[in-house]
C-alpha positions, 0 to 999 in steps of 0.5 A, a space after each residue: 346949768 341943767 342936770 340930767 339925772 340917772 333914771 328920773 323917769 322912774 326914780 322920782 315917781 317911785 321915790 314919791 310913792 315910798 314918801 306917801 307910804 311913810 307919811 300914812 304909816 307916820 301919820 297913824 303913829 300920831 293919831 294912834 301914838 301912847 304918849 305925847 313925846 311919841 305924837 312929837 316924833 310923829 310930828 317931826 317925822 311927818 315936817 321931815 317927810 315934808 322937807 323931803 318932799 320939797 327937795 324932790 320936787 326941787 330935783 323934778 322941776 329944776 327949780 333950785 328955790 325950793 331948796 331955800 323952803 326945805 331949810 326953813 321948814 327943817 329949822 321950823 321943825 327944828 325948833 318946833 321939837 325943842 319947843 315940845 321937848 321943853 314943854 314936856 320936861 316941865 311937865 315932867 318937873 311940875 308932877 313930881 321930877 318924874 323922869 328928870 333922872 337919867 337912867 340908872 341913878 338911884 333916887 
């Protein structure tokens, strides 16, 4: 079964470009980003661009066994900022429970 999509000339080869020009911009937040919870989120924006990016190339070359590599990068990438979100909380505990209050309780 083949799908013809709707202006794939034009539509994927700009889809594309506007990827590239988000993963340059991410990739300066995760070498310029204040703090390591902002570089995480680079991180993770940078393996979701990647999903998207596999996805796309599932779609331009009919090759639905891509669609299998976008889900275990997404759960990679899942897992991957669990595992940092976890790593910074204990840090967070270890220098005194800085920021393991909720915003807006009292000490």
């Amino acid at each position: 079964m083949t799908v013809e999509l709707a202006g794939a000339h034009w539509v994927l080869p700009l889809v594309f470009a506007m990827q590239a020009a988000s993963a340059m911009l991410v990739a300066v937040r995760l070498l310029r980003g204040p703090s390591g919870p902002d570089r995480v989120v680079a991180i993770d924006a940078l393996t979701l661009l990647g999903v998207a990016v596999v996805a796309l190339l599932a779609l331009s070359t009919v090759q639905a066994v891509l669609l299998d590599a976008a889900v275990v990068l997404a759960l990679v990438s899942f897992l991957t900022t669990t595992a940092f979100m976890l790593m910074f909380r204990a840090r967070g505990e270890a220098a005194g429970g800085r920021g393991s209050k909720a915003p807006g309780e009292d000490a």
